[in-house]
Backbone as a chain_set.jsonl record, in Angstrom:
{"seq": "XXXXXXXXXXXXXXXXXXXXXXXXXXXXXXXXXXXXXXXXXXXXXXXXXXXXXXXXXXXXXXXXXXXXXXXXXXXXXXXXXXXXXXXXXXXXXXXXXXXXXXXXXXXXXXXXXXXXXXXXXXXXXXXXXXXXXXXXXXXXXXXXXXXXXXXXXXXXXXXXXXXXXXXXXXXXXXXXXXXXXXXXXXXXXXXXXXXXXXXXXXX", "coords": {"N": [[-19.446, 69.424, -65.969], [-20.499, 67.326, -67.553], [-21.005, 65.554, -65.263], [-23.305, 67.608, -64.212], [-25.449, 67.264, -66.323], [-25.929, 64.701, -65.863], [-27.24, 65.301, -63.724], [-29.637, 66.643, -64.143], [-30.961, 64.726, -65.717], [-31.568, 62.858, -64.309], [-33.607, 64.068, -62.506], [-35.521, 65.018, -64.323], [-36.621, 62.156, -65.04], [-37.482, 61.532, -62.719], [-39.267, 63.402, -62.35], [-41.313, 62.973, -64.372], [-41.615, 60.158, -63.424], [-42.966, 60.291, -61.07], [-45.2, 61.786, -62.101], [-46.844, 60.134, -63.65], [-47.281, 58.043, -61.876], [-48.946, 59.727, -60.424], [-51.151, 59.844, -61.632], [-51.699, 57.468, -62.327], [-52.765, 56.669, -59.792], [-55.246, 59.036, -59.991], [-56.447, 58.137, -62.014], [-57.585, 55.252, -61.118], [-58.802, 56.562, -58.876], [-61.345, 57.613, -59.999], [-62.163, 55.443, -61.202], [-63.01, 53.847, -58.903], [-65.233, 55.895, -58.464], [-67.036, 55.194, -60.283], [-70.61, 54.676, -61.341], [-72.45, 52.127, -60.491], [-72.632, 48.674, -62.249], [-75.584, 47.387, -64.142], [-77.403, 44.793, -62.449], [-76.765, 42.399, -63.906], [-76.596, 39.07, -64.709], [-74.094, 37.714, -66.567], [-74.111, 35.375, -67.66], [-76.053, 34.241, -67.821], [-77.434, 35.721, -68.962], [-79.64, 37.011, -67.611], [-81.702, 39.311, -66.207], [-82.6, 41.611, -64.072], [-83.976, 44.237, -62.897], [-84.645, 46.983, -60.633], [-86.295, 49.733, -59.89], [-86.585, 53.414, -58.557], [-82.773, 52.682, -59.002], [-81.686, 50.949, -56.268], [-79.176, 51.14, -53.299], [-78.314, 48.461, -52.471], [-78.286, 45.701, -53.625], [-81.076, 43.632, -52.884], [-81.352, 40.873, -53.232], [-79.344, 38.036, -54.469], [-78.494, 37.983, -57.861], [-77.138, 35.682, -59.187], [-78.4, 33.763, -57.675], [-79.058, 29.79, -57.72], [-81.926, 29.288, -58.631], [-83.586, 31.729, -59.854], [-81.466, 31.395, -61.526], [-81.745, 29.17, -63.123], [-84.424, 29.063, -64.379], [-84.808, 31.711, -65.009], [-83.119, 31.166, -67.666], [-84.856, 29.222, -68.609], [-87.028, 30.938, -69.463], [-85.224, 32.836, -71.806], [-84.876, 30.549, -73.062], [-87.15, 29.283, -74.351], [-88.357, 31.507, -75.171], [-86.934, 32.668, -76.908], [-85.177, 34.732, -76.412], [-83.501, 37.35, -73.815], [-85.718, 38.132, -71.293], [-86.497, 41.08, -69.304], [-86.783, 41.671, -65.83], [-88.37, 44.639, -64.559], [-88.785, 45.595, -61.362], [-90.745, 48.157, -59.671], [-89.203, 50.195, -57.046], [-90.886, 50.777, -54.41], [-92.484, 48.463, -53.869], [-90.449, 46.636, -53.266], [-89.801, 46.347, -50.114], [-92.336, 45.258, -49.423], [-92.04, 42.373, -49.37], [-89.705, 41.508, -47.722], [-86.977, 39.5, -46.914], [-87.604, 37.589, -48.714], [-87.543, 38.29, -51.451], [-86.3, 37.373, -53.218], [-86.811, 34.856, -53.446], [-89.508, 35.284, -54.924], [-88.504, 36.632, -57.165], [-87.519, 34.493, -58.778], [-90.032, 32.521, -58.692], [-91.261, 34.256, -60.069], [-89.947, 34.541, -62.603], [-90.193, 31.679, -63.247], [-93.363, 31.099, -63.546], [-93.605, 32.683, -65.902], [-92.428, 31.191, -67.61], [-94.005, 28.952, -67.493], [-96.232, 29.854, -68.423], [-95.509, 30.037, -71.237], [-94.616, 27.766, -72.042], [-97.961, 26.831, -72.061], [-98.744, 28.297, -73.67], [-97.01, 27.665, -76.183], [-97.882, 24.636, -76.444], [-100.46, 24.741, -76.816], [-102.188, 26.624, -78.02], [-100.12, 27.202, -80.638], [-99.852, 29.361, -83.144], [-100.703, 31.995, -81.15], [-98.298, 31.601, -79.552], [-96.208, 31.539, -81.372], [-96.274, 34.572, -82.188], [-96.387, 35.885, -79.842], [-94.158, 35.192, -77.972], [-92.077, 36.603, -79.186], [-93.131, 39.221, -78.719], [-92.683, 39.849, -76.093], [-90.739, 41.812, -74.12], [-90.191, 43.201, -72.337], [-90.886, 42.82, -68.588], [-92.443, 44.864, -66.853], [-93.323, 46.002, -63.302], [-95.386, 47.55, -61.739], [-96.194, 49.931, -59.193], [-99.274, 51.049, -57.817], [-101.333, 52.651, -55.796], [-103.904, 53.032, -56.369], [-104.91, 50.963, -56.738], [-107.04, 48.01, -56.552], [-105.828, 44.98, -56.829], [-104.196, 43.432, -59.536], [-103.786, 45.172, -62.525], [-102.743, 44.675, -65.8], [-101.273, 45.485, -69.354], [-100.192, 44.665, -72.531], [-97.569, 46.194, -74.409], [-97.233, 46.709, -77.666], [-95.658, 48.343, -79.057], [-93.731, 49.079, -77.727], [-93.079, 46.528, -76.548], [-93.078, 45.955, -74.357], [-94.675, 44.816, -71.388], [-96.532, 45.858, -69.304], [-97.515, 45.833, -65.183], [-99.335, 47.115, -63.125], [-100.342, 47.47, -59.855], [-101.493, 46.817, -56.339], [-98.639, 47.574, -53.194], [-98.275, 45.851, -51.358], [-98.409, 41.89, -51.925], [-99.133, 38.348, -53.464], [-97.556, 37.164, -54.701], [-95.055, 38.46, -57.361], [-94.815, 38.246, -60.157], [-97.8, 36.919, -61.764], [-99.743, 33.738, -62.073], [-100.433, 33.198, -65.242], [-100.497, 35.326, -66.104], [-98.566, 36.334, -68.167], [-98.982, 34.701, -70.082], [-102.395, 35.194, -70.56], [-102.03, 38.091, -70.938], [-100.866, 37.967, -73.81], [-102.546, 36.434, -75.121], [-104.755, 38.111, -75.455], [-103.469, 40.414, -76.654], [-102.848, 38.899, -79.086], [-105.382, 39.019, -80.37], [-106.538, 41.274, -80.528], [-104.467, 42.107, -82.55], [-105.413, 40.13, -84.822], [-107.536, 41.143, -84.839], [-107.559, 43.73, -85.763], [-106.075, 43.106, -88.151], [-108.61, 42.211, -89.714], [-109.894, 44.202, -89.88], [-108.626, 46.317, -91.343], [-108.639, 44.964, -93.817], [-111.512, 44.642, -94.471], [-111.844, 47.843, -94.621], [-110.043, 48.123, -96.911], [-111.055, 46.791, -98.891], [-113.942, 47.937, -99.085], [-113.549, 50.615, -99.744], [-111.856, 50.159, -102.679], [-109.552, 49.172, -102.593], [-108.068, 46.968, -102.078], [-106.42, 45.408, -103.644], [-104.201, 47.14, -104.677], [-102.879, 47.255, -102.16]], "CA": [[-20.549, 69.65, -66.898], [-21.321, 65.756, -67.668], [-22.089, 65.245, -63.955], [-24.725, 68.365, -64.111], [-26.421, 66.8, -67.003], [-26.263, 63.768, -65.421], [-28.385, 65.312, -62.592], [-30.867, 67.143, -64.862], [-31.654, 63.608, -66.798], [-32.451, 61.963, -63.475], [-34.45, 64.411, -62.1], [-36.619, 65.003, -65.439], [-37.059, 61.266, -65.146], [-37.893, 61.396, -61.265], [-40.857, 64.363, -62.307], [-42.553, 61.795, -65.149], [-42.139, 58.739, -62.944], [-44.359, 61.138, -59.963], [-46.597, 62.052, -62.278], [-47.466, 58.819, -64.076], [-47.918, 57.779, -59.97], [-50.204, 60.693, -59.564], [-52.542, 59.79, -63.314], [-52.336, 55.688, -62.157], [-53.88, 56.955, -58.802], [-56.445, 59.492, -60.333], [-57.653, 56.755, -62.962], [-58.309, 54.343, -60.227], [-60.217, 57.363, -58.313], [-62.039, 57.991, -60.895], [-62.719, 53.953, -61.801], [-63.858, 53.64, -57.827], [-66.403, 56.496, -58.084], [-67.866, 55.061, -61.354], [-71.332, 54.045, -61.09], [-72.181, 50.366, -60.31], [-73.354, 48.346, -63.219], [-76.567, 46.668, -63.7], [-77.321, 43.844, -62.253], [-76.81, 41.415, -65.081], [-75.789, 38.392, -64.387], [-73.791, 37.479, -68.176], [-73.508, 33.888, -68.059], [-77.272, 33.397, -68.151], [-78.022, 36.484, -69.518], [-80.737, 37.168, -66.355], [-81.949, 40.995, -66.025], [-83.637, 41.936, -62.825], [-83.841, 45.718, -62.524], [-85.352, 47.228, -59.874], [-86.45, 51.397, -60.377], [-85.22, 53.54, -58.64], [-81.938, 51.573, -58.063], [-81.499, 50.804, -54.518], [-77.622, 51.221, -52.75], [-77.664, 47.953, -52.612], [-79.369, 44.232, -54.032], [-81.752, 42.896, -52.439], [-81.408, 39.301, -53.816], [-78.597, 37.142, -55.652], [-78.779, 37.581, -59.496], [-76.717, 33.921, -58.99], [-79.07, 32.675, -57.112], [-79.271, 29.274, -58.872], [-83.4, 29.21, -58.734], [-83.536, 32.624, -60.85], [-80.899, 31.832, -63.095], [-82.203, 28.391, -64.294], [-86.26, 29.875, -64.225], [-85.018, 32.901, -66.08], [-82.62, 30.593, -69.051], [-85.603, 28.611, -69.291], [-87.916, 31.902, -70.317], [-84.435, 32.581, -72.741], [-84.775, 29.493, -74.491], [-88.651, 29.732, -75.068], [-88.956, 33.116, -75.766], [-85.953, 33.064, -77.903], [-84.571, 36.269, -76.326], [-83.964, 37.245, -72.351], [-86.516, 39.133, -70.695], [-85.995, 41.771, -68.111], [-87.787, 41.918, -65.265], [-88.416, 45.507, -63.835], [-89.377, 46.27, -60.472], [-91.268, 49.518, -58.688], [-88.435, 50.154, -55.54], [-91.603, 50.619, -53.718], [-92.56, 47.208, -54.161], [-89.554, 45.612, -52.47], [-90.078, 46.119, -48.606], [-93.399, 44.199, -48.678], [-91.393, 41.012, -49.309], [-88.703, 41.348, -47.063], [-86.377, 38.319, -47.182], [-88.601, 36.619, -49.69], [-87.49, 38.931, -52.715], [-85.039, 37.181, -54.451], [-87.53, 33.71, -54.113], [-90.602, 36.077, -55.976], [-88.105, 36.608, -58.408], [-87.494, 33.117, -58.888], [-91.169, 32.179, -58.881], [-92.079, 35.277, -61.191], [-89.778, 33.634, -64.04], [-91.046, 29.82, -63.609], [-94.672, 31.579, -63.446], [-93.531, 33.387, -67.069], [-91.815, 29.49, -68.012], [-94.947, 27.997, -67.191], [-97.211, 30.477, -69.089], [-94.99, 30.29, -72.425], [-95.237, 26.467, -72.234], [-99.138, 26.845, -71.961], [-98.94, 28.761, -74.989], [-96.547, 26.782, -76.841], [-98.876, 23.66, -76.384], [-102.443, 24.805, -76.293], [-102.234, 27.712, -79.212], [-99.22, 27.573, -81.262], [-100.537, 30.856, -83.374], [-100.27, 32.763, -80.333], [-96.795, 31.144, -78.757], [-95.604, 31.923, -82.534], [-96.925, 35.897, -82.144], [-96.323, 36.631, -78.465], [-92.807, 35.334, -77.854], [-91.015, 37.897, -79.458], [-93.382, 40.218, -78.701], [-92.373, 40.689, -74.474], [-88.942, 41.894, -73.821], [-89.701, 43.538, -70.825], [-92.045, 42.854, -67.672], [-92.493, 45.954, -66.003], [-94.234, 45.593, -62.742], [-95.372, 49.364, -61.208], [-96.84, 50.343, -57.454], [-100.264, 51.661, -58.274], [-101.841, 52.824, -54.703], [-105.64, 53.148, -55.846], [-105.313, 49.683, -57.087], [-106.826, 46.392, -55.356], [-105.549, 43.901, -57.631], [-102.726, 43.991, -60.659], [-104.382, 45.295, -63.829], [-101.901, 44.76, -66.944], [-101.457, 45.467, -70.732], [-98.968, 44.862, -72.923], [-97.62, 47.489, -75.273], [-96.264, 45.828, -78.586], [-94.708, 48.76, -79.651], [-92.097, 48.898, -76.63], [-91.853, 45.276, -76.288], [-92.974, 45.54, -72.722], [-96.026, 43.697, -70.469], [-96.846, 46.555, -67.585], [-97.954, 45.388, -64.481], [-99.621, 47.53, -61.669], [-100.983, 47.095, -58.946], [-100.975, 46.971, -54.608], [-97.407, 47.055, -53.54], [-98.628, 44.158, -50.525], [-99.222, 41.416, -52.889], [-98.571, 37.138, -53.074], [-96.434, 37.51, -56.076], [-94.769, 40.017, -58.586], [-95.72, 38.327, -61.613], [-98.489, 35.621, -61.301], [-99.448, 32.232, -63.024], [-100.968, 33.341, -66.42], [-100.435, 36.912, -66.809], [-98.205, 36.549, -69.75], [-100.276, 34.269, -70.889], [-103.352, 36.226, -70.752], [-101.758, 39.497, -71.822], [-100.776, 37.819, -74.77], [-103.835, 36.378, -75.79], [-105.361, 39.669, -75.472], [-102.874, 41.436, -77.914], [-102.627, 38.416, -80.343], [-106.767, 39.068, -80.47], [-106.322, 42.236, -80.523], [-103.934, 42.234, -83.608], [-106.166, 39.347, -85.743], [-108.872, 42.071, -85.509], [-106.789, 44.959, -86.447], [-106.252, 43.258, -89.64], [-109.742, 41.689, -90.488], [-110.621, 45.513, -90.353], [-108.273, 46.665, -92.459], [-109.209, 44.688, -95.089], [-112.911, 45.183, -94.64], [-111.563, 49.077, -95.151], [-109.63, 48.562, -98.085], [-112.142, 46.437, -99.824], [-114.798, 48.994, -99.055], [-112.456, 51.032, -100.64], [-111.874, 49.365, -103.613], [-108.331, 49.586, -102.907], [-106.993, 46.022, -101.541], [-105.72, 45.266, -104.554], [-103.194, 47.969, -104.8], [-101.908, 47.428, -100.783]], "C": [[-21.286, 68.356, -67.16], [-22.242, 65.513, -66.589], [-23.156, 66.446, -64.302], [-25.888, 67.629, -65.342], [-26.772, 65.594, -66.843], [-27.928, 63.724, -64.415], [-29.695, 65.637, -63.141], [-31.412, 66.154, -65.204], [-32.147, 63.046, -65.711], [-33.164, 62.9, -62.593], [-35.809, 64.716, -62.677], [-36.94, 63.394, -65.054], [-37.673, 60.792, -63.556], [-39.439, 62.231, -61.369], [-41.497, 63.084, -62.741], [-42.467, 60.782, -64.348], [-43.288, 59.07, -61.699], [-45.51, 61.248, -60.247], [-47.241, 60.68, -62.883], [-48.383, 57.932, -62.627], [-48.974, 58.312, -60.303], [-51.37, 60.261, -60.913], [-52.583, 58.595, -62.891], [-53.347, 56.137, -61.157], [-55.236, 57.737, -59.017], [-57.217, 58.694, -61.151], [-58.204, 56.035, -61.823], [-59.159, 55.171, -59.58], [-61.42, 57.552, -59.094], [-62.922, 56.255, -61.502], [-63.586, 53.597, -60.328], [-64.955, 54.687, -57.603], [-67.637, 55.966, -59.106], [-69.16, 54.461, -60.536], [-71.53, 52.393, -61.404], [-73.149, 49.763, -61.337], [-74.067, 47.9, -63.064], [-76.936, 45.555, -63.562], [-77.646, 42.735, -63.534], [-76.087, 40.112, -64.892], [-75.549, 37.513, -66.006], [-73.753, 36.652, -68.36], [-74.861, 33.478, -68.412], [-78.014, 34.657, -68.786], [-79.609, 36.856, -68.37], [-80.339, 38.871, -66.319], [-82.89, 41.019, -65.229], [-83.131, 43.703, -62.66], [-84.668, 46.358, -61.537], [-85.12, 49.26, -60.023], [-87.226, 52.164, -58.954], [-84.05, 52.585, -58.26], [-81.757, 51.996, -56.827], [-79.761, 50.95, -54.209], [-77.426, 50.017, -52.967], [-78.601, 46.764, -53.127], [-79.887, 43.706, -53.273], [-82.34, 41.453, -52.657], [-79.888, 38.892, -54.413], [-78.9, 36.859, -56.948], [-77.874, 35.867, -59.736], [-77.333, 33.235, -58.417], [-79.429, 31.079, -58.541], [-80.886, 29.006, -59.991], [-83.711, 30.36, -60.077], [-82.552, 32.166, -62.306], [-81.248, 30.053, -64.014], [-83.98, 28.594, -64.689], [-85.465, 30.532, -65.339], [-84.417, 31.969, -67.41], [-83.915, 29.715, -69.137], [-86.468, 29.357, -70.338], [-87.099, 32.01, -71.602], [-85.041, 31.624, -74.355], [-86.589, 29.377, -74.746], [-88.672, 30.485, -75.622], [-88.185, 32.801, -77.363], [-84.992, 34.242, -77.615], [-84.504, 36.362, -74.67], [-85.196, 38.314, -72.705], [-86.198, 39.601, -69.945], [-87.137, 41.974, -67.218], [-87.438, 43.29, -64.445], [-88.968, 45.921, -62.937], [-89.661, 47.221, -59.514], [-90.475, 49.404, -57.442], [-89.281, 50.042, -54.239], [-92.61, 49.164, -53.113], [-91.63, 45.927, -52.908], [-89.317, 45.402, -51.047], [-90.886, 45.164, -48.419], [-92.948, 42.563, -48.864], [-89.988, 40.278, -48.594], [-87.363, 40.235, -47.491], [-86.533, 37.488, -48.198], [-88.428, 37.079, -50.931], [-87.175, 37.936, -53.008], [-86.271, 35.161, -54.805], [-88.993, 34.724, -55.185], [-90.217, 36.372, -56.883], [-88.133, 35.422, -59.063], [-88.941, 32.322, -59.348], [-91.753, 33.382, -59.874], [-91.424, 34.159, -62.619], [-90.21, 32.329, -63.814], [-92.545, 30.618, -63.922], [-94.812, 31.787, -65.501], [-93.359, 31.998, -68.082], [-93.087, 29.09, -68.77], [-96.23, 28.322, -68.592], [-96.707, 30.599, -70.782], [-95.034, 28.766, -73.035], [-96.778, 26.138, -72.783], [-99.238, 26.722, -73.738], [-98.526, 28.236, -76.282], [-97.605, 25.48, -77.369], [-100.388, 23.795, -76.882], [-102.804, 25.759, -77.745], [-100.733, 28.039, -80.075], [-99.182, 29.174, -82.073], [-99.931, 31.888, -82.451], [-98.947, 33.203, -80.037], [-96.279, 32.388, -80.09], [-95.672, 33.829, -82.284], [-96.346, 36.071, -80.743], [-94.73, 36.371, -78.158], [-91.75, 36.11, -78.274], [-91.495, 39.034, -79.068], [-92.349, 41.191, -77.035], [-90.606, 40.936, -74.398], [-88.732, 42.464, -72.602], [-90.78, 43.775, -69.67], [-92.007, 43.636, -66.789], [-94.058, 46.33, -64.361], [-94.074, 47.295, -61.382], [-96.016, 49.523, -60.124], [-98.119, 51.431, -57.996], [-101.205, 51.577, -56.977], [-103.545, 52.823, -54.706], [-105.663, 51.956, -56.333], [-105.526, 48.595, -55.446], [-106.07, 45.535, -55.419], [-104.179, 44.58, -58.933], [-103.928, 44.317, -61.958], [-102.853, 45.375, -64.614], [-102.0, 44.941, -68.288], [-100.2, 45.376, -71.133], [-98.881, 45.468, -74.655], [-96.887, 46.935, -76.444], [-95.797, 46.467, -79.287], [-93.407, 49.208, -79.005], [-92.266, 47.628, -75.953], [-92.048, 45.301, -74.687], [-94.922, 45.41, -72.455], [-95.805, 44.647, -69.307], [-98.112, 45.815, -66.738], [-98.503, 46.277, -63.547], [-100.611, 46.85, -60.91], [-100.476, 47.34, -57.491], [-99.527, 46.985, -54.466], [-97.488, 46.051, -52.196], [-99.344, 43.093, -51.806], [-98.732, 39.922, -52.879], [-97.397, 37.319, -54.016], [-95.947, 38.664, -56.681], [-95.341, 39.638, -59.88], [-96.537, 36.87, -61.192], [-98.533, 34.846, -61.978], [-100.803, 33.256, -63.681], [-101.139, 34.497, -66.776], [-99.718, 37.152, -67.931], [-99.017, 35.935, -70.639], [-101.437, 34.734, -71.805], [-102.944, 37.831, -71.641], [-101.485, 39.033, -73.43], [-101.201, 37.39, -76.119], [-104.719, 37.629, -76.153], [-104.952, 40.454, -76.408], [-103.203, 40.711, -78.981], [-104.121, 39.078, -80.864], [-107.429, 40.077, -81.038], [-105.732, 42.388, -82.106], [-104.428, 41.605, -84.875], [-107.398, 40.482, -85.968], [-108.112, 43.144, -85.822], [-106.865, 44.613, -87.747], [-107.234, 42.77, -90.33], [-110.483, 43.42, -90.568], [-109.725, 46.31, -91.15], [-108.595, 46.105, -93.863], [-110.453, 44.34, -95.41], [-112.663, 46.368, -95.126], [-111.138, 48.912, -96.821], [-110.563, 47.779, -99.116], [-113.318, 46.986, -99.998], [-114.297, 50.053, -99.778], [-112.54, 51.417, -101.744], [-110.445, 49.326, -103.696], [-107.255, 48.348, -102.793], [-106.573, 45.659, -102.538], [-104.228, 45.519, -104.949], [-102.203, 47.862, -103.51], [-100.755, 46.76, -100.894]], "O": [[-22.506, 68.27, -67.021], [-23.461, 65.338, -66.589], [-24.126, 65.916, -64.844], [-27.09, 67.548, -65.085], [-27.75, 65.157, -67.45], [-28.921, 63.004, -64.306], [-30.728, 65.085, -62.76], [-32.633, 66.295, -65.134], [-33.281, 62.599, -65.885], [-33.4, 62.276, -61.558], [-36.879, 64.735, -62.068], [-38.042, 63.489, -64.515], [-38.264, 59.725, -63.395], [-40.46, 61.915, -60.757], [-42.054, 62.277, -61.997], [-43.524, 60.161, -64.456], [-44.237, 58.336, -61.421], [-46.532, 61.077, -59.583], [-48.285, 60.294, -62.357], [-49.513, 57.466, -62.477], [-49.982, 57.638, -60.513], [-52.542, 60.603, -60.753], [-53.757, 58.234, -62.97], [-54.552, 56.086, -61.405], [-56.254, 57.347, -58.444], [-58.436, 58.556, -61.05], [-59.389, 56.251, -61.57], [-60.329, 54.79, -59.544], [-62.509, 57.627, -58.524], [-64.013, 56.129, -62.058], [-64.716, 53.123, -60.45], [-65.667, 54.501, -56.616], [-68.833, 56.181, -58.913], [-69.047, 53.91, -59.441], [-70.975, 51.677, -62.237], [-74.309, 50.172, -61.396], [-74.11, 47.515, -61.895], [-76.9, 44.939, -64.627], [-78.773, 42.419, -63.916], [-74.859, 40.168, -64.937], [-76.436, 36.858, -66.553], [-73.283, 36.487, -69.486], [-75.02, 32.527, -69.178], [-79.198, 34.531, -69.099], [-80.679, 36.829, -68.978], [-79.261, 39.463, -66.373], [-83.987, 40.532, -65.501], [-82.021, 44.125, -62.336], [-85.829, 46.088, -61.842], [-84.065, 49.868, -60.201], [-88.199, 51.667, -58.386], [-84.21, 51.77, -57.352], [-81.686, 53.148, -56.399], [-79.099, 50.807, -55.237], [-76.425, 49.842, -53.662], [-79.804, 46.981, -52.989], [-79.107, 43.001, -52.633], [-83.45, 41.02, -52.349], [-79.327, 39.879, -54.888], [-79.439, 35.811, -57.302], [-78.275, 35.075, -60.588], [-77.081, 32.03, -58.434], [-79.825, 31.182, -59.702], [-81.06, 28.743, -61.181], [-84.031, 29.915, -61.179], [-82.716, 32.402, -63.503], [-81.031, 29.838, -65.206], [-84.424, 27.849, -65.563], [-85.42, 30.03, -66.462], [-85.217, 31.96, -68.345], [-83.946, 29.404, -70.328], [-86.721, 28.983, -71.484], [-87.64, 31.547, -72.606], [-85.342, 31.747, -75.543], [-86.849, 29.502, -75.942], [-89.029, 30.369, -76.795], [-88.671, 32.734, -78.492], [-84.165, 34.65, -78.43], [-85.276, 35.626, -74.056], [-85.524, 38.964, -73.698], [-85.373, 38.932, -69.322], [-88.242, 42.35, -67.608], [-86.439, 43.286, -63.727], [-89.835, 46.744, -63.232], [-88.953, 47.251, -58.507], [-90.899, 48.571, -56.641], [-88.861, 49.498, -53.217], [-93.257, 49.08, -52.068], [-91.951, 44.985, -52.184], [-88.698, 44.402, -50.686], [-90.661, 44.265, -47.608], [-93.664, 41.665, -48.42], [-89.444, 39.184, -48.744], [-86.881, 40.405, -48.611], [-85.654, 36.703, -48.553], [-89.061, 36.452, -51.78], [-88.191, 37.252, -53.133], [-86.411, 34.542, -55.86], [-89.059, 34.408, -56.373], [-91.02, 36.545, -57.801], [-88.884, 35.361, -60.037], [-88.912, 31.56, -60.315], [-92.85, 33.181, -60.394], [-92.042, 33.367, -63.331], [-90.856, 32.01, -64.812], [-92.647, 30.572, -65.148], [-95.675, 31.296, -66.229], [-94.025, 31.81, -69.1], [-93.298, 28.934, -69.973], [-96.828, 27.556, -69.347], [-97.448, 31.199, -71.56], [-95.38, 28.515, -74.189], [-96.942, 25.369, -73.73], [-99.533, 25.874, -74.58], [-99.238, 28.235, -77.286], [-98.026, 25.407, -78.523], [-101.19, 22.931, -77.236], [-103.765, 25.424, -78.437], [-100.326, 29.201, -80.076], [-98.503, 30.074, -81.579], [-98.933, 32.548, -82.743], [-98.437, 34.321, -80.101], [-96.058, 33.59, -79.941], [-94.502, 34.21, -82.232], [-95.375, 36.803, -80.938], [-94.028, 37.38, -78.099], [-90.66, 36.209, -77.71], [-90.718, 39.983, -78.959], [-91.774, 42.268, -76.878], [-89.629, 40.222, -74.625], [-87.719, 42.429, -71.903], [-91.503, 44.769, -69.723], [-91.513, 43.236, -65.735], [-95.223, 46.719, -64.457], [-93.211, 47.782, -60.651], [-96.94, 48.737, -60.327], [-97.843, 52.509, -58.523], [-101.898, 50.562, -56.905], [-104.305, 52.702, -53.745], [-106.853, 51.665, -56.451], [-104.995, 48.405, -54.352], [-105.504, 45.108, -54.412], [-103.583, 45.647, -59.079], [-104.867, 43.543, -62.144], [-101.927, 46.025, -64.128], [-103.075, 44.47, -68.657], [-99.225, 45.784, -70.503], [-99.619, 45.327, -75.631], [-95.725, 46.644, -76.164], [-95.327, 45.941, -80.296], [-92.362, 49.581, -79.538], [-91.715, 47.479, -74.862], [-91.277, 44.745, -73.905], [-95.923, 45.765, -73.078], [-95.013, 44.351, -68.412], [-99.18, 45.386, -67.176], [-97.684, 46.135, -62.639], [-101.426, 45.974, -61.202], [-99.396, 47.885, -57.262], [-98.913, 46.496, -55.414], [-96.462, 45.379, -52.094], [-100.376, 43.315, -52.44], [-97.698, 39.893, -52.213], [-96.292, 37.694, -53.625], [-96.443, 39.774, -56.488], [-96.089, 40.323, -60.578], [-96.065, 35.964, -60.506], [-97.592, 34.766, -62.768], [-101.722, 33.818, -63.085], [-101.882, 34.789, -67.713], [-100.063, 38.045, -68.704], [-99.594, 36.377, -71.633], [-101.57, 34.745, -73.029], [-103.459, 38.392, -72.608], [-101.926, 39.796, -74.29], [-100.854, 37.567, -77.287], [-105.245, 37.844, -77.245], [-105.732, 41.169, -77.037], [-103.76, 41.289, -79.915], [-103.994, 39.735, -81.897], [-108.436, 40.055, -81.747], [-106.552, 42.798, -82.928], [-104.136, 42.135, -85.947], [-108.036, 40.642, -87.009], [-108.617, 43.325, -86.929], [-107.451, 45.32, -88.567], [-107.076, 42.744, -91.551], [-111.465, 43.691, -91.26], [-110.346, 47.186, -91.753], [-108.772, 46.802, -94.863], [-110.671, 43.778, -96.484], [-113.149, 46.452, -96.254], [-111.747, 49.435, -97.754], [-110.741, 48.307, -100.214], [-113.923, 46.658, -101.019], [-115.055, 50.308, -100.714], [-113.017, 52.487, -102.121], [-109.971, 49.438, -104.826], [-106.08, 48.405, -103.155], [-105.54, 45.243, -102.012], [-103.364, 44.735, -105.339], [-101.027, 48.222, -103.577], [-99.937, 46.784, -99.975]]}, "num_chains": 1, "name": "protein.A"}
């Protein structure tokens, strides 16, 4: 009788050690089908997204060119930026992506410097505004037309998808002059309104 309950205890303990096997192996199936995260590279905080995602990267988010370009935008801005680009987009640069990334953020660097220097006002106003440069394949276009939307925090770009660059020298710039300009007259007409009014008082 001992021996039989001997055998029962090591065969109950032969099932659970099978199945624990068979649940380690389905977790890991289940961890190798997961989808693949986005390219983020965390040490510099660098966001390059490209829409739809592709199978596979077409650049080095380590490249070191991108990731000291993009921590420079970082420490200007105050915040990263992400750059998003149209999948359609990425053939016409073959080999040359991952430097157009590279040269898009110095381009963005360059243009936040400008601003810094030349119009504080602005710098002050526009640097928090961009959080995300969205650059879109627009087939009846010649050229890039852009705006940027300051209630999603993003700077759209379209334009050709043959083109020298993705983002050029002074398009943040420019877009951001454009909004600040934009936003100084928003409120010199509100308070033409409410003093027509008679109400600025009360705002």
């Amino acid at each position: 009788m001992r021996c039989a309950g001997v055998i029962r205890a090591a065969r109950r303990c032969a099932a659970i050690t099978a199945f624990a096997v068979a649940a380690s192996a389905a977790f890991a199936a289940l961890a190798a089908c997961a989808p693949a995260a986005t390219s983020v590279d965390v040490k510099t905080r660098v966001a390059v997204t490209i829409t739809p995602s592709p199978d596979r990267l077409p650049f080095d988010p380590r490249s070191a060119r991108i990731s000291q370009a993009a921590q420079e935008v970082t420490t200007l801005a105050g915040h990263p930026m992400t750059l998003d680009v149209d999948a359609a987009i990425v053939p016409e640069f073959r080999s040359s992506f991952e430097e157009a990334i590279g040269q898009s953020f110095e381009n963005m660097a360059r243009d936040l410097v400008d601003l810094r220097d030349r119009s504080p006002r602005e710098f002050a106003y526009g640097a928090g505004v961009v959080s995300v440069v969205s650059l879109r394949y627009d087939a009846t276009a010649d050229g890039d037309r852009w705006d940027l939307d300051v209630g999603a925090r993003t700077l759209f770009i379209r334009g050709p998808a043959r083109r020298d660059t993705l983002v050029g020298r002074g398009v943040l710039r420019e877009s951001i002059h454009k909004a600040y300009a934009q936003s100084i007259a928003g409120r010199y007409a509100f308070k033409r309104e409410m003093g027509a009014t008679g109400t600025i008082g009360t705002v």
